[in-house]
N, C-alpha and C positions, 0 to 999 in steps of 0.2 A: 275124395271128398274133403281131408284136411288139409289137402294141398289144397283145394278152389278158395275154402274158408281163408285158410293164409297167405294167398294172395290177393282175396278182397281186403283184406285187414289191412294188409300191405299198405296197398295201392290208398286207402282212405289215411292210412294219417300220415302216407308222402302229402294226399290232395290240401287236407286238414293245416298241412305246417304250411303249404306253398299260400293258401289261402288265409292264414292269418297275417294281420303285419307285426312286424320284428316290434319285439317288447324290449324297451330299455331297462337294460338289466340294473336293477339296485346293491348297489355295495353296503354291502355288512361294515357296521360299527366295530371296529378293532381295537382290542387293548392294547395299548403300548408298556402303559406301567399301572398295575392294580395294587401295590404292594399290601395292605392287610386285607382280606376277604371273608365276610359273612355273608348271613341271611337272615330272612326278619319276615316269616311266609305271610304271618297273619296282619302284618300291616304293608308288608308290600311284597303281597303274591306273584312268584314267579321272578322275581329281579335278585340279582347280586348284588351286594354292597361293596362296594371300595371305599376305603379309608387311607389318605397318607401315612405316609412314616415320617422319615426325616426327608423325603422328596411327595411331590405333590402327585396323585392318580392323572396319568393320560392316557387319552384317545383318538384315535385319529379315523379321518371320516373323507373320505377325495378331497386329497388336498389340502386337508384342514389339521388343525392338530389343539385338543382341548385341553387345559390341564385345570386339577380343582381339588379342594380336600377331601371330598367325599362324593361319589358318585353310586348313584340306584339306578343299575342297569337291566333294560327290560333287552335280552338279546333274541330270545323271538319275534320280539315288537320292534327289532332294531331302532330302540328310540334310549334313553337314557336323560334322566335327573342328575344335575350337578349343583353342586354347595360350595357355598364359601371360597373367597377369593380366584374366581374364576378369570382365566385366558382364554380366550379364542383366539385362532391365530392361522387366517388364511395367508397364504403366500408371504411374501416382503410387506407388503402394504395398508392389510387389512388387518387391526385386531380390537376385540370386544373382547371389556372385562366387565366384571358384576359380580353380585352376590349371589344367582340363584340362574339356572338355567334347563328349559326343557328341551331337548334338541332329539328329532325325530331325523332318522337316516332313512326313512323310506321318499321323505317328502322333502329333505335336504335343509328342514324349517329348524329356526334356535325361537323361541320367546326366553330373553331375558328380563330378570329387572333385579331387582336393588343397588341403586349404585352403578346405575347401565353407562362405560362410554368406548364410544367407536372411534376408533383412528382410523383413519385412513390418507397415505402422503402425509398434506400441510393440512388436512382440515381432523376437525373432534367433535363428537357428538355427543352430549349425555343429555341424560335424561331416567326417568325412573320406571319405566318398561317399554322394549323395544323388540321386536318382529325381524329377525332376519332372514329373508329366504334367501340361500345361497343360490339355490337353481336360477332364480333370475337377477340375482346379484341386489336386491333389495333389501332395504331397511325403514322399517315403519314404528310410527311410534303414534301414540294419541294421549298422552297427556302430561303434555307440555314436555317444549326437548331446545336444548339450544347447541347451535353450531357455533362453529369458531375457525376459521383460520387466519392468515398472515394480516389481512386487511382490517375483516368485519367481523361482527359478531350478531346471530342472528336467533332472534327466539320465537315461537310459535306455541299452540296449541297443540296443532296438530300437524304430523311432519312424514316427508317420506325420504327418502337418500338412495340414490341410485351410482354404486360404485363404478361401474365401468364406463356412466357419462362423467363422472365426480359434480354430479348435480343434486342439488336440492330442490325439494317441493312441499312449499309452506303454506299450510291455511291454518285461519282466523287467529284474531291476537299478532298478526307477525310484525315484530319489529325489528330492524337491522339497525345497528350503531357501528358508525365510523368515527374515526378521531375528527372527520370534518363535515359531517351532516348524520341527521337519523332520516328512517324511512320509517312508516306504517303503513302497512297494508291489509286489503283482507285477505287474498293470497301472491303468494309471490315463487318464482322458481330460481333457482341463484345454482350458478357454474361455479366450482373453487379455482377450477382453474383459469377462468377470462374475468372471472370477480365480474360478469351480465348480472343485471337482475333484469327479468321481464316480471311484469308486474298485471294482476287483476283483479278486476275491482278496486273500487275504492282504497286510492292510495296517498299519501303524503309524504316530501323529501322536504326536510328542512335545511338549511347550510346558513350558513353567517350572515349570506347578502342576499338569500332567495328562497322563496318557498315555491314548491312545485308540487300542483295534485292532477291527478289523471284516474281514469277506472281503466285504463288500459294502455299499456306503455311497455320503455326499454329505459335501464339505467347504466352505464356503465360506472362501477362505482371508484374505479380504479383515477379516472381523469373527472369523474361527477359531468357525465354529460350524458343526454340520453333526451329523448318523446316523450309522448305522450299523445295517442290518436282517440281518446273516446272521453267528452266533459272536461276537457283539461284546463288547467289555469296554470301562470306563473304570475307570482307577487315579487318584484324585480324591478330596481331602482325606481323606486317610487312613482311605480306603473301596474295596474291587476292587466292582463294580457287573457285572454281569453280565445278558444275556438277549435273548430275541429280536429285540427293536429298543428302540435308544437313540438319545436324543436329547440334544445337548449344546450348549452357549451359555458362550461365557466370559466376556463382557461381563455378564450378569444373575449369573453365577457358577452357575448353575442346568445342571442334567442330570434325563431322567427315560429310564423304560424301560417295555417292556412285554412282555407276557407272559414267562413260566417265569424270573421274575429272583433273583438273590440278591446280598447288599448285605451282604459282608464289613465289617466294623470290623476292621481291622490291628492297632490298641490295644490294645483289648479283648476281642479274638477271637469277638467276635458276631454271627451270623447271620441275618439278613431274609430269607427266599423270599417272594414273591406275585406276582401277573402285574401290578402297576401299582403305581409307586413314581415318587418326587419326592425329589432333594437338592438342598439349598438350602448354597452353602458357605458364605456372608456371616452365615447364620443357625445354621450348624451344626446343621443338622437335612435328616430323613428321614420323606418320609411316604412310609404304602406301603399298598394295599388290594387286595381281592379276592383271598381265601385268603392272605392274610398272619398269619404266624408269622416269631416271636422264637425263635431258637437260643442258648443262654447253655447253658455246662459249671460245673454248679457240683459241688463233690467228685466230678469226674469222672462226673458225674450230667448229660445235657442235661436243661435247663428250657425246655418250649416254653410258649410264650405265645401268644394268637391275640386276635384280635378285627375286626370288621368291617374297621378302619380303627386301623393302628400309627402313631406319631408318638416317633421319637427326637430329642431337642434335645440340648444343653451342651456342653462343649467335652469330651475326648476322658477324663477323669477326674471329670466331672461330668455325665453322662450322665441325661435321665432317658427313661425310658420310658412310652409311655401307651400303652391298649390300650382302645377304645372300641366301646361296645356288642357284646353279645352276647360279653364277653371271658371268653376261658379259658384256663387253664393245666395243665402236666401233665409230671410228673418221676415215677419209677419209684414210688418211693412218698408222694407229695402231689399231689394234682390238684384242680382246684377252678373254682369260674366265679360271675361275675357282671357287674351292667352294664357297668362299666369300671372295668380296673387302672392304679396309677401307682406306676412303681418310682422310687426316686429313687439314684443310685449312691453320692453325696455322701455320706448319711445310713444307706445300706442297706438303706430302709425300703421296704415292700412295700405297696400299701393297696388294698384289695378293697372296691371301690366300689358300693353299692346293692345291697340283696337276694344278699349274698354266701353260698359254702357251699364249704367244704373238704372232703376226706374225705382222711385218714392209714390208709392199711390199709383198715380196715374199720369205720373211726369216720368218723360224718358228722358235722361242726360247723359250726352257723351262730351270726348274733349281728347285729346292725344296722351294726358294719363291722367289718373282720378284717384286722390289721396280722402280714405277716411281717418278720422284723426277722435280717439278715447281722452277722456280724462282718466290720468292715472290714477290717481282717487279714489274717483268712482265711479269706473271701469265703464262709466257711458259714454254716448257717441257723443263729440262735444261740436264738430264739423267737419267741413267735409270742402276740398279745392279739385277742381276741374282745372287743369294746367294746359293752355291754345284749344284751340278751335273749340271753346267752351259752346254749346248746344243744347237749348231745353226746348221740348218740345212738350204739348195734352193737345187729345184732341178736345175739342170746346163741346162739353160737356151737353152744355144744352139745344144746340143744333143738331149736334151729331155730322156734322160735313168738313168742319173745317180746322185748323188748327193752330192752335195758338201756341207761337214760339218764340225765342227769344237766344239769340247769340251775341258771343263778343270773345275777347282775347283768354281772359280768365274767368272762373266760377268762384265764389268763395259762400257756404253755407254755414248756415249755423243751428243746429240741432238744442230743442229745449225740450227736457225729458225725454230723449229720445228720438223726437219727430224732428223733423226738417222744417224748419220755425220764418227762416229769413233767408234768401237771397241774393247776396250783390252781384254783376255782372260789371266787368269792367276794361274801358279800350276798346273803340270802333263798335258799341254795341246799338242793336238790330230788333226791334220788336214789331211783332205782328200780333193783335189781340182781338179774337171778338168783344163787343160790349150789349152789355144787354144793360134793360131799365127793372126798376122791383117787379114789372109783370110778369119777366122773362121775355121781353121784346127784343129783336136785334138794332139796335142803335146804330151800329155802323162796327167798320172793323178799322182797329187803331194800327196804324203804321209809321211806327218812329225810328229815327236815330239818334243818337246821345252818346256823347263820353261815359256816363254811367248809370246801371239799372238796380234798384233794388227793389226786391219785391215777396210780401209777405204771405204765408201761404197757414191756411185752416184745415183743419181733417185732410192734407197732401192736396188740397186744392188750391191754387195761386187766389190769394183774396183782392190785394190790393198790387199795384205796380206805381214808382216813382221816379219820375226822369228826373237825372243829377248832371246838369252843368249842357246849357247849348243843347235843349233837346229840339229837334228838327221832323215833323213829319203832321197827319193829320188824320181825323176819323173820317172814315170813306164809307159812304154810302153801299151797301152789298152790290146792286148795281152796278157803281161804277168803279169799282175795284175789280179789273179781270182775272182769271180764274191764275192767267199764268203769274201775279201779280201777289196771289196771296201765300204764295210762299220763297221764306228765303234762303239765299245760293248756300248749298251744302247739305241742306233738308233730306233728312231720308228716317222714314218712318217705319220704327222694328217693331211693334206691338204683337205680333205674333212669335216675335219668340222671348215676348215678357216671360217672367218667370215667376208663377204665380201660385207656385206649394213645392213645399221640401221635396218633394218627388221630380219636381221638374227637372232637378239638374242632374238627373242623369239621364243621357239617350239613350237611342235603341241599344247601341252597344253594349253597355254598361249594364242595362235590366236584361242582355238575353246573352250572356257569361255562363259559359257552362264549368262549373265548376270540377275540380280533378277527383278522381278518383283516393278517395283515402284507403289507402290495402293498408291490411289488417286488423281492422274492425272487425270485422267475420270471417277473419281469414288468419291464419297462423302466423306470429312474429316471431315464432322463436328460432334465431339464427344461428343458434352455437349445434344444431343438428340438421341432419340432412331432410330436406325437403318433407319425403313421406316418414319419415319420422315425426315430426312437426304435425301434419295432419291428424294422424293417432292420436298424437300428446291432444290435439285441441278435443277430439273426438272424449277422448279420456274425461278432460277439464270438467265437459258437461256434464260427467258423472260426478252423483252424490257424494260417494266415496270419497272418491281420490280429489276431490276441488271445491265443494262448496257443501255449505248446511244446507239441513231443508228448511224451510219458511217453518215458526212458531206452530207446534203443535196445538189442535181446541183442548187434547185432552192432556194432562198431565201424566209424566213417567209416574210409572207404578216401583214402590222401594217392595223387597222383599217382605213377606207377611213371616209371622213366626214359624209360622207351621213351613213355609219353605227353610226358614235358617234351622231348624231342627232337622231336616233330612239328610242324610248323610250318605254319598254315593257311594260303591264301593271300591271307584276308581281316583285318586285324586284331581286325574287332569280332566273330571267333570264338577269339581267343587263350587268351582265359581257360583256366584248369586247371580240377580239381575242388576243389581248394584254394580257389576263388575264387569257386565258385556255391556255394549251398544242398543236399548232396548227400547224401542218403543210401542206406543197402541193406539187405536185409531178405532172408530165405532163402527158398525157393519156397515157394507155399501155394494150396490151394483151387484145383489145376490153374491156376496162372495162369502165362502164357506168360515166359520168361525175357528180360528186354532193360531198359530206358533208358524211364522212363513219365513225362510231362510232366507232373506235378502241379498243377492249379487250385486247389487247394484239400480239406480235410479238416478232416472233421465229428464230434462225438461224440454227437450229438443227429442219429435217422435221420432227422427230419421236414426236420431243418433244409439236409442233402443231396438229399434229394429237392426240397426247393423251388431250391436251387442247380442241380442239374442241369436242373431244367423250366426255367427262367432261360437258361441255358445254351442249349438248345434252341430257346430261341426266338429267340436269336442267330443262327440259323443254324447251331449247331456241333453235334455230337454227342459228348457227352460219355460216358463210361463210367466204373465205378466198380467198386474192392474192398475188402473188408474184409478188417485182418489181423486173425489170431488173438489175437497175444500183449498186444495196445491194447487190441484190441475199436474202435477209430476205422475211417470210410468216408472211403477216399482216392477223389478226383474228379481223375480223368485225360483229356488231349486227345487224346494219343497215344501209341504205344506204336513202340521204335525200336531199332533193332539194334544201332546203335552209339551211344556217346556222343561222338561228333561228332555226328552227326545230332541228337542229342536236344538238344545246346546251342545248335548252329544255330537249330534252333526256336525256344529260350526265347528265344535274345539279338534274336530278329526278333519277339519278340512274335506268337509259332505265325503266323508270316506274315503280321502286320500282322492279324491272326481275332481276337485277345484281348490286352487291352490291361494287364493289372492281373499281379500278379507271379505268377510260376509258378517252379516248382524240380525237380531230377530225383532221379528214387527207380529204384532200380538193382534187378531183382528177381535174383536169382543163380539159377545152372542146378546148384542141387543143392541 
């Protein structure tokens, strides 16, 4: 029978060990040197005292090695308090000094502070209480911390440092200074060793000759060149650049951008939109294509300009403008197109290149090239030359059938406030006009020749016409003017592809442009880690914690009442107040129970709490989760507690040594 007994016993905690999984075993905190040694039961039950002599108390913990003047060592609790002038000192590269240190061997945690700074290689961290968890090689800090290596120097609010990437992670307040620009941001992650910054939210780089902002970008700060893919602008040689994603270079002098852009001149007051543009500063020039248009206000008039492909050069008063292939133009009343336009600012000269056609109103003019011409002054249209095969064409207004035109060798106009006032024609010129009487009768239709035509024109309709020197021809009866007879040689009538609103000039082409994909908008930019790294980290970002504040709370932090600062725990590492942890409170909602809720973490993105809490679960833990109202944010809670003792307890123990990474408490109120 003892035999059956002892080999059921057996055979159960063979079954027992094979079915638990392997516990990683915790290393004991070891003394290396204690030299004087007390105890002090009734203020710090169960702990040893070390006190230096003429060498300082150390300890040493995997790998690590502490030294300090005074050490309170709980060696059941393998954890221990260290005092004054403290080392920590991981391997070659790692060390944290301070005035005051709790460092738990179970959980592999140090919370320092007074006087807190981290070395590690070329970078330095201080600040005045700092979070190291060895186990995953972390250091955190929240109130205010600044780094420092070879390059830059960078301060925050609230900071995290991860020694085995040698990266940084900065939210709110963060500012980075270089000897040759600053940056602010709301957070930012920065590599000591590629000197990256990737940047989120709302950011700004200033440097000597450029200001660049973006809510979501890359810097490298080493050569100052770097993005900018979500809201961004550069302010850059006296141009604001704007659009979906920018890209900028100071060393080449060079920026470009893409899609939905616009490319102020400050100068000049000129405007580029198109989804693909290039500025060259060294060159003083702007190229920019696909659905690209020129914005210029001329007598309070915008002139849009378009073409395949814009190209602005000269310096900021000698500007000129090119507009290639397929260019168009178009102001309330002048519009016009040809293969490509070249304005020139210097001279005010306008030139309508290849296969050119104007239309004023309701006159169409063409000619083998066509000069608009500004007064420099004031910068209005002063006239305007038609150069050979000069060609005006309307159709005649009040018939509606027929057309009254008029050709000759050259065009010479003359614009008064803007409108197109007078006419000369001149050399072999050719008119064909209806006439009507004050009834609106048709009189006859006028068909002359002359050496030269001038002819003055009201609201862009020809009013009067004057034959100049040996005019030769007669008014013809509708009748007896045949059909093939009322127009002359070279006539060809475009009224269908007038161009008659700023929309018109661009085609189909131009309006059905699909524009490129911007990656990393919603998608991970940080390149200094590997891929699925990268998605974690973004995964991460949307947490509260570790990336961003929550939206203004309606109700205000509650400060300690007296009756809490009179309580006295019996432990010291529950002392803290609510002044002293991350605390907030929030009114009841959504039937949730009243108490003290241990926060892991909060999400504004639902996918991204569900995949935290299945994480969670798999930990072993059971995590629960609310949503408030007034956020719209999903708070991830451990536990829910009646008191806040209880609730602090928890955090300061790391929910029982169950969760290792930070947690804060959220107060739900019973009304």
């Amino acid at each position: 029978m003892l035999k059956s007994v002892f080999l059921l016993l057996t055979v159960f905690i063979c079954w027992s060990g094979w079915s638990q999984e392997p516990q990683t075993e915790v290393k004991q905190i070891n003394i290396v040197y204690g030299a004087n040694f007390t105890k002090d039961e009734k203020q710090y039950p169960g702990a040893a005292i070390f006190s230096k002599d003429d060498r300082q108390v150390q300890f040493e913990h995997e790998g690590a090695d502490l030294w300090c003047d005074i050490a309170i060592y709980y060696q059941k609790e393998n954890r221990l308090k260290a005092i004054g002038n403290i080392k920590l000192q991981q391997g070659d590269s790692v060390q944290l000094t301070s005035g005051k240190i709790d460092y738990d061997g179970n959980l592999n945690l140090a919370k320092a502070w007074e006087n807190v700074v981290l070395n590690h290689t070329s970078m330095t961290l201080t600040t005045d209480t700092l979070r190291f968890d060895r186990e995953k090689q972390e250091a955190y800090y929240e109130h205010n911390g600044t780094v420092v290596d070879s390059s830059n120097t960078l301060t925050s609010k609230i900071g995290r440092y991860f020694t085995q990437l040698k990266k940084s992670q900065f939210l709110q307040s963060v500012n980075l200074v270089n000897p040759e620009f600053n940056l602010v941001s709301k957070q930012l992650d920065y590599y000591t060793e590629s000197k990256n910054a990737y940047l989120y939210g709302p950011s700004t780089i200033t440097g000597e000759t450029y200001t660049m902002y973006c809510e979501r970008g890359f810097y490298d700060t080493k050569i100052e060149n770097g993005y900018g893919i979500k809201n961004t602008r550069i302010d850059y040689n006296n141009r604001i650049i704007t659009g979906d994603s920018l890209y900028f270079d100071k060393k080449t002098e060079f920026a470009s951008a893409t899609n939905n852009i616009t490319i102020r001149d400050t100068i000049n007051n000129g405007l580029i939109r198109a989804h693909y543009a290039e500025v060259y500063k060294a060159k003083d020039s702007v190229f920019a294509t696909k659905r690209a248009v020129s914005i210029n206000l001329v007598e309070q008039d915008s002139l849009y300009m378009h073409g395949d492909t814009l190209m602005v050069t000269g310096k900021p008063e000698q500007r000129i403008l090119r507009a290639f292939r397929n260019a168009k133009f178009y102001k309330t009343d002048l519009s016009g197109k040809c293969d490509s336009i070249h304005f020139n600012q210097k001279t005010g000269i306008t030139e309508l290149i290849t296969n050119p056609i104007i239309w004023n109103g309701e006159n169409q003019m063409t000619g083998d090239s066509i000069h608009l011409l500004s007064d420099l002054e004031t910068e209005k249209l002063d006239s305007l030359k038609v150069i050979n095969n000069a060609f005006i064409i309307s159709l005649d207004t009040v018939g509606k059938v027929g057309y009254n035109q008029a050709k000759g060798k050259d065009l010479f106009g003359k614009f008064i406030d803007n409108k197109l006032s007078l006419i000369d024609l001149v050399k072999n010129t050719e008119v064909i006009y209806y006439m009507y009487n004050d009834d609106q009768e048709l009189i006859g239709i006028d068909k002359t020749i002359c050496s030269a035509i001038r002819m003055t024109l009201a609201n862009n309709e020809i009013e009067d016409i004057t034959f100049i020197t040996n005019p030769d021809g007669d008014i013809f009866p509708e009748k007896e003017l045949p059909e093939n007879s009322r127009l002359l040689k070279g006539f060809i009538w475009r009224g269908k592809e007038r161009i008659m609103t700023k929309d018109d000039i661009f085609d189909e082409d131009d309006n059905n442009i699909k524009l490129v994909t911007i990656r990393g908008v919603d998608n991970p930019i940080d390149l200094d880690v590997e891929p699925e790294e990268a998605v974690e980290d973004e995964r991460k970002r949307d947490s509260i914690n570790s990336s961003k504040l929550l939206p203004p709370n309606p109700l205000k932090k509650i400060e300690p009442t007296k009756k809490d600062q009179q309580k006295k725990e019996p432990k010291a590492i529950v002392s803290e107040t609510k002044a002293d942890v991350r605390y907030e409170e929030g009114a009841k909602e959504n039937g949730l129970d009243a108490g003290y809720y241990l926060i892991a973490n909060v999400f504004e993105v639902k996918e991204n709490y569900e995949k935290f809490m299945e994480s969670l679960t798999k930990q072993g833990l059971e995590p629960q989760h609310f949503l408030r109202n007034f956020n719209q944010y999903h708070y991830v809670y451990l536990e829910r507690y009646n008191t806040w003792e209880e609730a602090l307890q928890s955090r300061n123990s790391n929910f029982n040594g169950k969760y290792l990474d930070e947690t804060w408490i959220f107060r739900v109120l019973d009304k």
